[in-house]
C-alpha positions as a printed NumPy array, in Angstrom:
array([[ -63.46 ,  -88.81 ,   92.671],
       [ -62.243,  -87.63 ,   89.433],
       [ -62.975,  -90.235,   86.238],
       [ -59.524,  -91.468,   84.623],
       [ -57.781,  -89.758,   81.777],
       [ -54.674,  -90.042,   79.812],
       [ -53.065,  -93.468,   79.129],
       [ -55.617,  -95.467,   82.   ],
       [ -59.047,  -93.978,   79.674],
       [ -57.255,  -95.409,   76.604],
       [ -56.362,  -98.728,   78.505],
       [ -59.985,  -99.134,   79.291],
       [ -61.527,  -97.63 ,   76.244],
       [ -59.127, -100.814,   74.807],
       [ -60.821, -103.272,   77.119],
       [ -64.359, -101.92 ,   76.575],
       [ -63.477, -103.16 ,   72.85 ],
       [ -62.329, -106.365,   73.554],
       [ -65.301, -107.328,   75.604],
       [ -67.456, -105.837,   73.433],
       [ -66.686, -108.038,   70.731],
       [ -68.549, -110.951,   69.797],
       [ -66.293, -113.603,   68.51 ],
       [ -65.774, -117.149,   68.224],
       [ -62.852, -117.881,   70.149],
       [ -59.99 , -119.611,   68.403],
       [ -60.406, -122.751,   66.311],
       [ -56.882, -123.986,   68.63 ],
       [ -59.191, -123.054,   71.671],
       [ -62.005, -124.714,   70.59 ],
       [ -59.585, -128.534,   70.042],
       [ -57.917, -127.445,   73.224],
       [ -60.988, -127.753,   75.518],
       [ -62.341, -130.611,   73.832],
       [ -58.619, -132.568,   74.64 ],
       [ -59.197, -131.362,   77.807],
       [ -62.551, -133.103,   78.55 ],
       [ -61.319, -136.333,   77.779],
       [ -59.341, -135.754,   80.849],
       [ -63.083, -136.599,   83.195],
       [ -62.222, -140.512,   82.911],
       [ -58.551, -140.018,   83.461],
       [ -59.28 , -142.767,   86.613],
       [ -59.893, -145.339,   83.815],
       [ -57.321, -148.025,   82.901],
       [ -56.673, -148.121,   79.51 ],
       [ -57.076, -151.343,   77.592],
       [ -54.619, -151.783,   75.153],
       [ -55.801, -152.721,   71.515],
       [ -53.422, -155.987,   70.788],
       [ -55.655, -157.652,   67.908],
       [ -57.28 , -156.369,   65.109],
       [ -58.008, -158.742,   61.955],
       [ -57.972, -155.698,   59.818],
       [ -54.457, -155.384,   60.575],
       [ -53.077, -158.906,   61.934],
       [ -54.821, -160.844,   58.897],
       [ -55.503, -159.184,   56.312],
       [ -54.68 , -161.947,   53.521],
       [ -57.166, -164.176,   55.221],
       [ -60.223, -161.594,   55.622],
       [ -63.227, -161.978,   53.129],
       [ -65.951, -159.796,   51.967],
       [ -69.87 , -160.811,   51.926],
       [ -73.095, -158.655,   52.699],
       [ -71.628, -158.403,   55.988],
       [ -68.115, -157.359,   56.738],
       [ -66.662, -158.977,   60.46 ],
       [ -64.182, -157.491,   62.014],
       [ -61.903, -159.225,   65.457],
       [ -60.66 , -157.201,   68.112],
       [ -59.254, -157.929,   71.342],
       [ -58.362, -155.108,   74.183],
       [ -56.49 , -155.799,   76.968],
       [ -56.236, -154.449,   80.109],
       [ -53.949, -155.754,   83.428],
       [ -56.614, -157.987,   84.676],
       [ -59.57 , -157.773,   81.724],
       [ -59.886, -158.903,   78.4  ],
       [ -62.397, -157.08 ,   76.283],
       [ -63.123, -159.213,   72.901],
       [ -65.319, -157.647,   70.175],
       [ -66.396, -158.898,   66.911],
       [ -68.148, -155.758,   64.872],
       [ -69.644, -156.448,   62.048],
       [ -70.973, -153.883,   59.371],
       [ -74.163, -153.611,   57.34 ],
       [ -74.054, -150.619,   54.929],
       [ -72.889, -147.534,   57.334],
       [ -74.696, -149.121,   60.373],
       [ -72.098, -151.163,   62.859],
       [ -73.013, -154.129,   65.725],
       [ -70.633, -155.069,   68.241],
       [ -70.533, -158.395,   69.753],
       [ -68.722, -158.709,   72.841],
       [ -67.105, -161.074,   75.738],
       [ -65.462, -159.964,   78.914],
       [ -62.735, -162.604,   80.336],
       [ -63.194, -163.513,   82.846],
       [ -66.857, -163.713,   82.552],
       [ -68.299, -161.262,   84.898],
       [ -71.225, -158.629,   84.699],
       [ -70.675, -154.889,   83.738],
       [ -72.162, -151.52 ,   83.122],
       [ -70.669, -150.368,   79.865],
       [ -70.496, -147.1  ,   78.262],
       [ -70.231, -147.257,   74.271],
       [ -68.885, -143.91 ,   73.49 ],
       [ -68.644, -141.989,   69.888],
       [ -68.189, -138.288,   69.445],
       [ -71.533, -136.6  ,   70.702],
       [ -72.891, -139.967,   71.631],
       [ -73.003, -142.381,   74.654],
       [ -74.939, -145.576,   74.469],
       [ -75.462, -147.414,   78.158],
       [ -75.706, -151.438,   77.9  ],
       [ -75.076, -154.199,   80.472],
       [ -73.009, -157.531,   79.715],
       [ -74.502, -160.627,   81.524],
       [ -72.863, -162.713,   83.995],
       [ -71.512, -164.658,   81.474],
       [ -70.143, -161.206,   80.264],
       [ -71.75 , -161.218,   76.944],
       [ -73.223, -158.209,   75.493],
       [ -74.04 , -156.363,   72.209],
       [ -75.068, -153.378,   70.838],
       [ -76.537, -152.525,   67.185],
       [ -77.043, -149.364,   65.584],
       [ -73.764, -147.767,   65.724],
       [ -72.345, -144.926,   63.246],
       [ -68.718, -146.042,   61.143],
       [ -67.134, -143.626,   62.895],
       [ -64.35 , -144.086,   65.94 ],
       [ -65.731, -145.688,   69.306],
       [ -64.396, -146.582,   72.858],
       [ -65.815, -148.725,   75.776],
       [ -65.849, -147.829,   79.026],
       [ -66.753, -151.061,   81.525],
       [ -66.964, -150.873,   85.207],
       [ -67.214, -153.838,   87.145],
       [ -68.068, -154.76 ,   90.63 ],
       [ -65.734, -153.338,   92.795],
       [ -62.958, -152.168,   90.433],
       [ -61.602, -149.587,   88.479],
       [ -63.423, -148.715,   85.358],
       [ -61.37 , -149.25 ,   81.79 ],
       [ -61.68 , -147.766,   78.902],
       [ -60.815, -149.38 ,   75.164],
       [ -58.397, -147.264,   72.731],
       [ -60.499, -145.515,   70.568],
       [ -60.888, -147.413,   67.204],
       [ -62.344, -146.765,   63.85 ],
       [ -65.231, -149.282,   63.038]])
């Protein structure tokens, strides 16, 4: 079998250089398949953010050595209600599931996934948290997982 010439040997001579290359691929690539991944919990229902004292009362909020911030999610049959409250850069949540009821939760920020457990009484809490943008994810007993908006603490 005879190797290819004419315009097939410059159509592969072409490819040879584009595979040859080593290059980051596109910075629009790059934010495309990151969107993408946040498609994995797409069976999540989302739990609307319909209270935040930042926002709904600001005239009344005070500062101190420790800044406390209200938020309420809510989903169709869950109510996810967090106080954070701030010491420097480093962030606590304080939260209450209603109804009361016992959960695995995921406390997510970009590059990092914390795994904590509210208690029957659906209480739970987790320190050490970057001021940076975090969701939760909670699955209960026999239902769908829901995962919080995504909101700057």
């Amino acid at each position: 079998m005879n190797p290819p010439s004419g315009p097939d040997e410059r159509l592969l001579d072409e490819l040879r250089e584009v595979l040859g290359r080593n290059a980051a691929p596109p910075s629009s690539v790059v934010e495309a398949a990151k969107a993408s991944y946040t498609w994995r919990t797409v069976d999540a229902e989302l739990a609307e953010l319909t209270h935040d004292s930042l926002v709904d009362q600001p005239a009344v909020r005070t500062r101190g050595a420790q800044d406390h911030r209200a938020l309420t999610f809510q989903a169709h049959d869950l109510v996810i209600e967090v106080e954070v409250s701030a010491s420097g850069q480093e962030r606590r949540l304080l939260g209450q599931l209603v109804p009361a009821q016992p959960a695995q939760i995921e406390v997510r920020q970009a590059g990092a996934t914390r795994h904590i457990e509210a208690d029957a009484a659906g209480r739970f809490m987790v320190s050490g948290l970057e001021a940076r943008p975090v969701s939760l994810r909670c699955r209960l007993a026999g239902q769908d997982p829901v995962s919080t908006e995504w909101v700057l603490i």
